[in-house]
C-alpha positions as CSV (number, residue, x, y, z in Angstrom):
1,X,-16.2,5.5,-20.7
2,X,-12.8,6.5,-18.8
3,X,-13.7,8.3,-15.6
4,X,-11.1,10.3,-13.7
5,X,-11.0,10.7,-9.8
6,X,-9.0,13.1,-8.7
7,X,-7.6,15.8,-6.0
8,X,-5.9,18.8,-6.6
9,X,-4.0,20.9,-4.1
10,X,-2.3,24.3,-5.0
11,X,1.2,24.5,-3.3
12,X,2.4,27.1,-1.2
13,X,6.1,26.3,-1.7
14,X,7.9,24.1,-4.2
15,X,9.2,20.4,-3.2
16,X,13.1,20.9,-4.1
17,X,14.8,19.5,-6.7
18,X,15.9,16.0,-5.0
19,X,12.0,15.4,-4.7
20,X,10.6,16.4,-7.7
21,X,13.3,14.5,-10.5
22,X,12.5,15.1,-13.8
23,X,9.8,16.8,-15.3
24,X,8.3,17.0,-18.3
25,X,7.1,20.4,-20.1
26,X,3.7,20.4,-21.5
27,X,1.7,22.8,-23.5
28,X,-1.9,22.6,-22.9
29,X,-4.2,24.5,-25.2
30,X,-7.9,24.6,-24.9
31,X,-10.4,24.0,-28.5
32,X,-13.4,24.6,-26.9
33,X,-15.3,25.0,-23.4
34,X,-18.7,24.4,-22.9
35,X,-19.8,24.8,-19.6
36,X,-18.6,21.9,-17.6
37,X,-17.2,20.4,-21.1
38,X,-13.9,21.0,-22.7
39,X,-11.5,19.7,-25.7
40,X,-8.0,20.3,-25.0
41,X,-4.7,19.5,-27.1
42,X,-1.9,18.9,-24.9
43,X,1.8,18.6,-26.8
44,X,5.0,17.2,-24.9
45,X,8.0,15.9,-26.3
46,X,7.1,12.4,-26.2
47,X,4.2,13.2,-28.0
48,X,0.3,15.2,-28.0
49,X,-3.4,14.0,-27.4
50,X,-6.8,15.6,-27.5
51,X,-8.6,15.4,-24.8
52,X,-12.4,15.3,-23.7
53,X,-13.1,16.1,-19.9
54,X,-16.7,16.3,-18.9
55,X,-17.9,17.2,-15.6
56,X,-16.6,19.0,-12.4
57,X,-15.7,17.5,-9.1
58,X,-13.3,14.8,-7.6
59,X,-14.7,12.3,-10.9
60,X,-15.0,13.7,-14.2
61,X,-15.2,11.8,-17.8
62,X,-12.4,12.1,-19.3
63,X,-11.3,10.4,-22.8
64,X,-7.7,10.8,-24.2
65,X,-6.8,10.1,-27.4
66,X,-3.8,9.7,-29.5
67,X,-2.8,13.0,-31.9
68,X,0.3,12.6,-34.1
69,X,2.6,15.9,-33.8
70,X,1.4,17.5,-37.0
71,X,-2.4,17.2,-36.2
72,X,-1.6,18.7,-32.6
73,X,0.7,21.4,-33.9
74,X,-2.1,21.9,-36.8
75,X,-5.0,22.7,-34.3
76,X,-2.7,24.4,-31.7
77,X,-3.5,28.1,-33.1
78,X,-6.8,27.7,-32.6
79,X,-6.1,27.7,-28.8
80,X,-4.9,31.5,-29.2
81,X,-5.9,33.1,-25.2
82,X,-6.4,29.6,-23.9
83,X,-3.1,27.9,-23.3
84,X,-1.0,27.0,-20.1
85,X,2.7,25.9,-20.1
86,X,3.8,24.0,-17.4
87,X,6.4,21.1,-16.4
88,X,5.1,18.2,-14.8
89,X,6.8,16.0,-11.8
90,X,6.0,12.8,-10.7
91,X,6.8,12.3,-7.4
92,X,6.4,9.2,-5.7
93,X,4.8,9.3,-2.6
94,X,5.8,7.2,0.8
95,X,2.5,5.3,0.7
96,X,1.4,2.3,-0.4
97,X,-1.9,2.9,-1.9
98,X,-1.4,6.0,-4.0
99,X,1.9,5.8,-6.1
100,X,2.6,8.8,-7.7
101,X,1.6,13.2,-7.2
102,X,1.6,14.9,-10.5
103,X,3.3,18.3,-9.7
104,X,2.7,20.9,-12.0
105,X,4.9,24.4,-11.9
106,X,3.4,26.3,-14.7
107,X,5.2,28.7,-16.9
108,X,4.2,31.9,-19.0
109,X,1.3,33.9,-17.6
110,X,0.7,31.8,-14.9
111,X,4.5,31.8,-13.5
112,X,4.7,31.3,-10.1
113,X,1.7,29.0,-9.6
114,X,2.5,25.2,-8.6
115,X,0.0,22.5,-8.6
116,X,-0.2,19.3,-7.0
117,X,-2.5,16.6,-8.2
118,X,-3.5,12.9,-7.1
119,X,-5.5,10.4,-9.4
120,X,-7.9,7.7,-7.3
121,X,-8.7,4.3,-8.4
122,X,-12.2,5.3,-6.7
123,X,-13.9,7.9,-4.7
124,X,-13.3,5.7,-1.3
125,X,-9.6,5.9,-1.6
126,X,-9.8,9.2,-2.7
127,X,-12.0,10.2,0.3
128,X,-9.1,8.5,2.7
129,X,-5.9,9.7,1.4
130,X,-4.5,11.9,3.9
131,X,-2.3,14.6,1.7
132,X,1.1,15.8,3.3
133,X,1.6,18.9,4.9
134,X,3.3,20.1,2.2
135,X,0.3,19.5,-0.7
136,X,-1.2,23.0,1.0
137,X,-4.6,24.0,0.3
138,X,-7.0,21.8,-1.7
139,X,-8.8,22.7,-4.8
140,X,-11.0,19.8,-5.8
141,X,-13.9,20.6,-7.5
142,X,-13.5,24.3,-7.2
143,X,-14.3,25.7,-10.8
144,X,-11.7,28.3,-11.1
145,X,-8.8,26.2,-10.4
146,X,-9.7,23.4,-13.2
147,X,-6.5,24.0,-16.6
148,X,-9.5,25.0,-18.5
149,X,-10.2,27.7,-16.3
150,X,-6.8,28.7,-15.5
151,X,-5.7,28.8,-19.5
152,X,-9.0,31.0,-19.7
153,X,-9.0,32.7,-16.7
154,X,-5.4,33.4,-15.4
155,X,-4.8,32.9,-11.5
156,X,-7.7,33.3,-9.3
157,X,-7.5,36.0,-7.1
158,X,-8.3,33.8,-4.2
């Protein structure tokens, strides 16, 4: 079993271009959701998976697997009115114990919304990183700002 710890932010502005690099865009649809369980396709050019995430919180199950373009582009209808589009950054950060923030500046419906996430190698580390100022306002474990919920959803209002 794969767990995931994690915090999410939601930006207020943008890092510029000199801080984010290059990104990758990423189409993210969602099979199914079942409560506090979903299935989700993501496709990118370097290639897709299918994804299980279970759970809500800073540490969720999540299982990735492998999908070859043609099974991903096969099941990607059936993610009709629950898809985001989005380019994802990595952008180093200047510490030591956490390497990399995954910024995510989603496309499409949800244009104008930025993202800023940080994976954990365990809940202590993730209860002791510090963001930046310029993360903004965390998210983490707040329902309505999981992809899931966002590709379902749109932008919360709050």
């Amino acid at each position: 079993m794969t767990t995931e710890i994690e915090r999410k932010f939601i930006l207020d502005e943008v890092p510029d271009a000199s801080r984010l690099g290059v990104g990758q865009r990423l189409r993210q649809g969602y099979l199914a959701v079942d409560g506090d369980v979903s299935l989700r396709v993501r496709i990118a050019d370097g290639g897709a998976t299918l994804t299980v995430k279970a759970g809500v919180g800073l540490s969720r199950t999540e299982v990735e697997l492998p999908l070859s373009s043609e099974h991903a582009e096969a099941l990607w209808p059936h993610t009709l009115g629950r898809r985001i589009v989005k380019v994802r950054y990595r952008v180093p950060l200047d510490r030591s114990d956490v390497a990399v923030a995954e910024v995510d500046v989603y496309d499409d419906a949800l244009g104008g919304l930025s993202t800023v996430e940080v994976e954990f190698d365990s809940e202590a580390d993730a209860a002791a990183f510090e963001p930046p100022r310029w993360f903004g306002r965390e998210v983490t474990g707040d329902r309505a700002w999981t992809n899931a919920s966002l590709a379902r959803h749109g932008r919360p209002s709050g």
